[in-house]
C-alpha positions as CSV (number, residue, x, y, z in Angstrom):
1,X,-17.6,-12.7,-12.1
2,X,-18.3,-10.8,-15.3
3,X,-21.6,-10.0,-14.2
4,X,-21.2,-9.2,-11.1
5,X,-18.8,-6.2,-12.1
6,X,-20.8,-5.6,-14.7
7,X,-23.4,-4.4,-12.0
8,X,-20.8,-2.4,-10.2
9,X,-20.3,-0.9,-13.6
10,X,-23.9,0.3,-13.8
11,X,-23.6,1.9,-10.4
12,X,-20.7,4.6,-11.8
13,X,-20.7,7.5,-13.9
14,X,-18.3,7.6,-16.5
15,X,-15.1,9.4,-16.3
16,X,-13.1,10.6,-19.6
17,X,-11.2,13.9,-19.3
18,X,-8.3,15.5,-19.7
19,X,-7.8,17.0,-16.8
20,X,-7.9,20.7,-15.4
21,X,-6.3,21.3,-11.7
22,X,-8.9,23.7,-10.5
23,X,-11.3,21.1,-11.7
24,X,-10.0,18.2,-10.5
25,X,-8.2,18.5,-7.7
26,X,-7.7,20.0,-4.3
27,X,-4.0,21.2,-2.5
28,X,-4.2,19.7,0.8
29,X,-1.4,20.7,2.5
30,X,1.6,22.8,2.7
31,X,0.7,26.3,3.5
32,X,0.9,27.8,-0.1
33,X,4.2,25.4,-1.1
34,X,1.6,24.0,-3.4
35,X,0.3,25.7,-6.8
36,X,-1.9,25.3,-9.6
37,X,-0.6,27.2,-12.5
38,X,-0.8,28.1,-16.4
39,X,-4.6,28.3,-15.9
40,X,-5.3,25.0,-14.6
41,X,-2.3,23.0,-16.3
42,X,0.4,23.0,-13.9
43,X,0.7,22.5,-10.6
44,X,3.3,22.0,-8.6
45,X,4.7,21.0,-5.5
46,X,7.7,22.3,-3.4
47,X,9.7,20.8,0.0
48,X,11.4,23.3,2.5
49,X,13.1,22.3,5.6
50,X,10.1,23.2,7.1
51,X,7.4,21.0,5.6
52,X,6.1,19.4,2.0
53,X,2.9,19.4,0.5
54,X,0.6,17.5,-1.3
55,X,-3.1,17.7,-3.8
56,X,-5.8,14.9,-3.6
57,X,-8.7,14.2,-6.6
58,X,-12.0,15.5,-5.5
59,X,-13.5,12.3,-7.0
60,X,-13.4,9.1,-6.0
61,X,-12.6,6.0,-8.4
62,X,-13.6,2.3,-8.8
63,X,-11.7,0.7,-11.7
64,X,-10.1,2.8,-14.6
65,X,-6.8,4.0,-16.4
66,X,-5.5,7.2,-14.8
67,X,-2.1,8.9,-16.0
68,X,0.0,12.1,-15.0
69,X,3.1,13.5,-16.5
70,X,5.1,14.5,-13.9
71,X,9.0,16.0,-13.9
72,X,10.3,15.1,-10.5
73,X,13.0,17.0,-8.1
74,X,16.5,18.0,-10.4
75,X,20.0,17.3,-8.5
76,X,20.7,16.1,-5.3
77,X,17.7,15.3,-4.0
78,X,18.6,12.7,-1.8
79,X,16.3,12.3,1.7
80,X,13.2,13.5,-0.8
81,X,10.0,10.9,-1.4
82,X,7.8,11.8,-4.6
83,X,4.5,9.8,-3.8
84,X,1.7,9.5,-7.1
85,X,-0.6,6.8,-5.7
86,X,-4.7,5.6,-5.4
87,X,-6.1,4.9,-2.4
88,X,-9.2,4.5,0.1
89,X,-9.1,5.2,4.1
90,X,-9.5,3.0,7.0
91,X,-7.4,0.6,8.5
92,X,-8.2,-2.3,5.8
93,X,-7.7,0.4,2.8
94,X,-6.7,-0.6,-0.8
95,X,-3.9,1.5,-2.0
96,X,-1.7,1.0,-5.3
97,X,1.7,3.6,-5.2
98,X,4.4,5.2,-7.3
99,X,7.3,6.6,-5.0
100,X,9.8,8.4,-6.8
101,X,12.9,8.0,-3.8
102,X,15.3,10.3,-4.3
103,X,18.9,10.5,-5.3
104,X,22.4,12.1,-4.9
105,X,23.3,13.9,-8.3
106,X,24.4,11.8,-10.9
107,X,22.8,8.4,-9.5
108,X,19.4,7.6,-11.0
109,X,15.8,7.5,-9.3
110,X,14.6,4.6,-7.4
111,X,10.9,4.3,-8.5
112,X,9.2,2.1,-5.2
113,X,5.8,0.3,-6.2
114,X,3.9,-1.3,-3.9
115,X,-0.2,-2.7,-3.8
116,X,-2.2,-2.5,-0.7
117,X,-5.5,-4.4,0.0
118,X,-7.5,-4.6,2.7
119,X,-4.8,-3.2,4.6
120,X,-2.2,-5.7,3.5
121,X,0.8,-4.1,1.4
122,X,4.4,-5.8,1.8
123,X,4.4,-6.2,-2.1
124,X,6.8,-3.8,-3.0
125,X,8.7,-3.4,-6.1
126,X,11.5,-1.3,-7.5
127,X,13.0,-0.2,-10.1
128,X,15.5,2.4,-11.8
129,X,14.2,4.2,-14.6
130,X,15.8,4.1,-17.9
131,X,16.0,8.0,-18.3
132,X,16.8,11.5,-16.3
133,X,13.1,11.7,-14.8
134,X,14.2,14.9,-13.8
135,X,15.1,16.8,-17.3
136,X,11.7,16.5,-18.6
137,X,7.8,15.0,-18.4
138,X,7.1,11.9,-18.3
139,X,3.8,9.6,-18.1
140,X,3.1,7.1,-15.0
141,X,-0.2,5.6,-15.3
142,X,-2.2,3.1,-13.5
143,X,-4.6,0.9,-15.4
144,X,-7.2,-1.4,-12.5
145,X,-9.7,-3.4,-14.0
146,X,-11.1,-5.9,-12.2
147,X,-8.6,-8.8,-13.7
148,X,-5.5,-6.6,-13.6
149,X,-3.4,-3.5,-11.9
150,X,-1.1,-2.8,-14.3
151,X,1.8,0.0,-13.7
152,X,3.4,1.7,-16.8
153,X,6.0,4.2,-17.7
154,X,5.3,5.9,-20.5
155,X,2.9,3.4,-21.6
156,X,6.0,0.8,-20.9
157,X,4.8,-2.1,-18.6
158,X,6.5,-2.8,-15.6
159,X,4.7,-4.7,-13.1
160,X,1.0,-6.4,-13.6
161,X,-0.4,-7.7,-10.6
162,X,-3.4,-10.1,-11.0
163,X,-6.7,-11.2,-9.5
164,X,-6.3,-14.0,-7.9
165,X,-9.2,-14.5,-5.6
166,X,-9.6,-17.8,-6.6
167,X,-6.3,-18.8,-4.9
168,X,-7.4,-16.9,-1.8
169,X,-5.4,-13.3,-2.7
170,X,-7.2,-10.6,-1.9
171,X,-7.5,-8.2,-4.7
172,X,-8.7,-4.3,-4.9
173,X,-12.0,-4.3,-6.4
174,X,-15.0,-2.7,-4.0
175,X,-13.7,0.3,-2.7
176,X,-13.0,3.6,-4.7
177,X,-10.1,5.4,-4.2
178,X,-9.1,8.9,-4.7
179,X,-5.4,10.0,-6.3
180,X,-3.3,11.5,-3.9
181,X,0.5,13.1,-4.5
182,X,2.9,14.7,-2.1
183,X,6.6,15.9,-2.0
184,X,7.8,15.3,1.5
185,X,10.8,14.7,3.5
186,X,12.2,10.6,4.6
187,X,15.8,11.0,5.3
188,X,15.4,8.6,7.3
189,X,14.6,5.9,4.7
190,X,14.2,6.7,1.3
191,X,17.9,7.3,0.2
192,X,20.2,3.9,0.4
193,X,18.1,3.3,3.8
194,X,18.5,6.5,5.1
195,X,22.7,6.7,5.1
196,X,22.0,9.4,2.9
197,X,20.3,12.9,4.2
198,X,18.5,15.7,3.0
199,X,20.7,18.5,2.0
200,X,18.7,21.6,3.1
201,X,21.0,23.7,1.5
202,X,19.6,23.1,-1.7
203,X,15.8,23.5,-0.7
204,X,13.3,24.5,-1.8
205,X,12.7,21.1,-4.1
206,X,10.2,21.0,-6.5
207,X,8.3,18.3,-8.7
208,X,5.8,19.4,-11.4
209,X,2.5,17.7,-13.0
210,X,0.5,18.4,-15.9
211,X,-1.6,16.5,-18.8
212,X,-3.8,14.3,-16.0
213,X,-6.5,12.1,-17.6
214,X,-8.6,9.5,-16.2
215,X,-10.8,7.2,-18.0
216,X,-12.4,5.9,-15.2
217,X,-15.3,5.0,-13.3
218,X,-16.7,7.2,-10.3
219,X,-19.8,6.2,-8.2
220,X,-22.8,7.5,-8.6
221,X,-26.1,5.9,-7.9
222,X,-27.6,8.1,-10.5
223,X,-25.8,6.9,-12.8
224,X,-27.0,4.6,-15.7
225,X,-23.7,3.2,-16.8
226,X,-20.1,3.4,-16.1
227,X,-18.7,3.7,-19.7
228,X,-18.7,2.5,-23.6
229,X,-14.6,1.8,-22.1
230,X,-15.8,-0.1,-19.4
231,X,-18.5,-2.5,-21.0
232,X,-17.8,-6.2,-21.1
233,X,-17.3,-7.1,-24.5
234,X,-15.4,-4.2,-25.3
235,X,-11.5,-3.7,-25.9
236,X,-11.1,-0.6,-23.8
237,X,-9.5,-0.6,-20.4
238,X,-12.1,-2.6,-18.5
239,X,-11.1,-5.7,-20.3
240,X,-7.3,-4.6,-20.9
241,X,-4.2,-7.1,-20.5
242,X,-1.3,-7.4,-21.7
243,X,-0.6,-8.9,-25.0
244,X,2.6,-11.2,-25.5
245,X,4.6,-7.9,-26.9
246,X,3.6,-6.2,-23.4
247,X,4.7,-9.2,-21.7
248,X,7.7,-9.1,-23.3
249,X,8.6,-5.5,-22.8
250,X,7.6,-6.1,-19.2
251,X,10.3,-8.7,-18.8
252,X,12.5,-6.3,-19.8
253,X,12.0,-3.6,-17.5
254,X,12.6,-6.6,-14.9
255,X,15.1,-8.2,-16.1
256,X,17.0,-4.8,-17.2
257,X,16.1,-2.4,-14.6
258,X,14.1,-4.0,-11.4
259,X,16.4,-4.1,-8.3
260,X,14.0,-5.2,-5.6
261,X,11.5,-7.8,-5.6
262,X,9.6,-8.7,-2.8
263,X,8.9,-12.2,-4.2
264,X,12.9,-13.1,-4.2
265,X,13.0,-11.7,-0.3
266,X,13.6,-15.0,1.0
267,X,14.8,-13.4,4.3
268,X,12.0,-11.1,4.8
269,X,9.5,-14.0,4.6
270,X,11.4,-17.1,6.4
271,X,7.9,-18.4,6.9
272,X,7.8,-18.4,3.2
273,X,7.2,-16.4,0.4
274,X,3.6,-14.6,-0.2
275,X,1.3,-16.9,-1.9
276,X,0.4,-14.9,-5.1
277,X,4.7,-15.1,-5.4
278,X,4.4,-18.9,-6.8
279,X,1.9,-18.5,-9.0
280,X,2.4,-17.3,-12.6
């Protein structure tokens, strides 16, 4: 297996940056409700009664350890979904997600995680963050390596899901993805199942991003390597787990703050749990 990823490897560029909006990424959608700020280090994102809006990368990645600071929608902003998530297109995409579901003032964030491949998600889960997301920035990243998708919270652990092909799971690892964020309306969900609505009356909501970074692999046929991160052998991302003290503050998280978990739905799954749930 090593070696074969180690020839995907040699098929990417390398990707090390500290990101710059105008660079990096394009507003998709929301007629101007979207904008790229402080030359290039900003951008941000606002929801009207009328309609969200959203950015996607301009490249595409296969493998690597992407972060964004991001300072989501202050006060009620129940009915509101913040997505931050990788993915590819077509109906047997691979997609790994951060939702940030909104709240009523006072009550905190539900952050919604969930992992996608070949068109297969129903592995969500969530958690309530430790801290006001809303008062300042904060770091989400994404570290995939061909072993490992791990999700962190400022550079806290919270879920790791694993290859395990060998036990017949399928696992992200051949198509690239690009990043993709929105700020968009789901009343009819996102807020304790959709009991609680949007309040329009506070509109227009805003989230806010800055300090993106990706370490990462993009492909290129051109390209001679991926990167001196990437290289079996090394101890950069490409060969990055977590040790026992990330396994331990992982636990944590869990055991402290996670208050859905799709491998304890015994009545979602009365034909039995997902496979990958009973193995360790």
């Amino acid at each position: 297996m090593a070696i074969r990823f180690f020839l995907i490897a040699c098929s990417m560029a390398a990707i090390a940056t500290a990101g710059n909006f105008y660079q990096d990424f394009d507003i998709t959608w929301g007629d101007g409700r979207a904008k790229i700020l402080e030359s290039g280090q900003l951008l941000t994102l606002t929801l009207d009664k009328t309609s969200g809006s959203g950015f996607q990368s301009r490249n595409e990645y296969l493998f690597g350890k992407i972060d964004m600071q991001i300072k989501l929608v202050p006060g009620n902003s129940a009915g509101t979904v913040t997505a931050y998530y990788l993915s590819s297109q077509g109906p047997t995409h691979d997609e790994i997600d951060f939702e940030f579901l909104g709240n009523l003032s006072g009550d905190p964030y539900t952050l919604h995680t969930n992992v996608f491949t070949q068109g297969k998600g129903n592995r969500e889960m969530q958690f309530k963050l430790w801290f006001d997301p809303t008062k300042d920035f904060h770091t989400y990243s994404i570290l995939w390596n061909p072993r490992h998708v791990i999700f962190m919270v400022d550079g806290t652990p919270i879920r790791d899901f694993k290859n395990l092909e060998s036990r017949g799971i399928a696992f992200p690892k051949n198509q690239p993805m690009r990043i993709y964020s929105s700020l968009w309306n789901a009343d009819d969900w996102a807020t304790r199942g959709g009991l609680v609505k949007t309040d329009w009356s506070r509109a227009p909501f805003t989230a806010s991003y800055r300090d993106f970074r990706a370490d990462a692999c993009v492909p290129s046929s051109a390209a001679a390597r991926c990167s001196s991160n990437a290289a079996p052998g090394n101890s950069g991302w490409w060969n990055q787990e977590l040790d026992l003290t990330g396994q331990e503050r992982m636990k944590w998280v869990q055991r402290n703050y996670m208050v859905y978990n799709y491998c304890s739905d015994l009545k979602r799954f009365p034909q039995g749990l997902p496979p990958e749930c009973s193995i360790a």
